[in-house]
N, C-alpha and C positions, 0 to 999 in steps of 0.2 A: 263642485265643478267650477266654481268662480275662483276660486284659488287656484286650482289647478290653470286656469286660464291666463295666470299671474304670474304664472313662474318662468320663468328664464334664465335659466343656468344651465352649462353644461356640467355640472355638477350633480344636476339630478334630472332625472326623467319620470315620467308618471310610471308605475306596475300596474299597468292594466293597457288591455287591448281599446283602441279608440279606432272608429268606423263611424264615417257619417250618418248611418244608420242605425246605429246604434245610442237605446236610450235608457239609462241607467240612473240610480241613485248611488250615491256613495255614503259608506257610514263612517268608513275610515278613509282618506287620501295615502293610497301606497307609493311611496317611491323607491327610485331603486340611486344609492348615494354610488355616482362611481369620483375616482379621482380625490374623495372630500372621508375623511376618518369617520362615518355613521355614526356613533358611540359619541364622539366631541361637540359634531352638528346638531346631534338631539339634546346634549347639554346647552349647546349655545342656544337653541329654541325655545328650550324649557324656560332659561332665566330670563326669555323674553316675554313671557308667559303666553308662549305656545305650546298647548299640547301632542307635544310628538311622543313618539315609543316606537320600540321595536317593532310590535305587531308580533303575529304569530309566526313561526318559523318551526315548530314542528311535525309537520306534514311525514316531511322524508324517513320520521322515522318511526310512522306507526309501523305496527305490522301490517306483513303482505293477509293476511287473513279478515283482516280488519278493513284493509282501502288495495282494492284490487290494482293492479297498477299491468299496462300492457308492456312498460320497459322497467329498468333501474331508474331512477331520477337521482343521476349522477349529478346534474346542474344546481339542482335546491340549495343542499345547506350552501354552495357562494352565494345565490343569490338570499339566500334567509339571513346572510352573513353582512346582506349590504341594503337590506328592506327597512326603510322606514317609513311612520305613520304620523298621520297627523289626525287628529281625532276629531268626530263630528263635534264635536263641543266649542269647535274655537268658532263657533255660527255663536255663542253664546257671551263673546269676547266684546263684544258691543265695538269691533274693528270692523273694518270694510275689507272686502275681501282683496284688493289693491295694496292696504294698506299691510296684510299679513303677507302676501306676495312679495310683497319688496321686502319684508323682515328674511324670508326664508332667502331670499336670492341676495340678499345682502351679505346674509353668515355666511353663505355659501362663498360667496366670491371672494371676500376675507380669509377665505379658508383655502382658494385656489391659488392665491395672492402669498401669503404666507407658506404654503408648498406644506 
């Protein structure tokens, strides 16, 4: 949550619903990369030694047998396509969470910057 707090970029947005009333732990930090290459941003995180990843994105295509679904989820694979993760581990990174904040919105804006 303190990371996520940190972030400011229009680059990326958190994947998850936020409500003042709402009270959550995170295991993974989801974001959803628009505007910024997901795939190059997690490269540029990773040699910062932050751990990002893709996360999981096969939902859309278990079967219907398997995960009942009341529509198509036409929308998934984009967004599975633009989802990434940052992993509860970087609490382990002996960083402050300010200081991994500005790492992620720094690539970011480098990366909005450069086009």
């Amino acid at each position: 949550r303190e990371v996520m707090a940190q972030l400011d970029s229009e680059g990326l947005r958190p994947a998850c619903l936020q409500t003042p009333d709402l009270v959550y732990g995170i295991y993974q930090l989801g974001l959803l990369a628009s505007g910024v290459d997901r795939d190059v941003l997690i490269e540029r995180l990773r040699k910062q030694g932050i751990p990002a990843g893709t996360g999981f994105s096969g939902f859309h295509r278990r079967s219907k047998r398997r995960c009942d679904r009341l529509t198509e989820l036409q929308n998934v694979p984009t967004i599975a396509a633009h989802t990434l993760t940052i992993h509860h581990s970087v609490a382990w990174l002996g960083r402050s969470a300010q200081d991994i904040g500005q790492s992620i919105n720094q690539a970011v804006a480098e990366m909005l910057e450069s086009g």
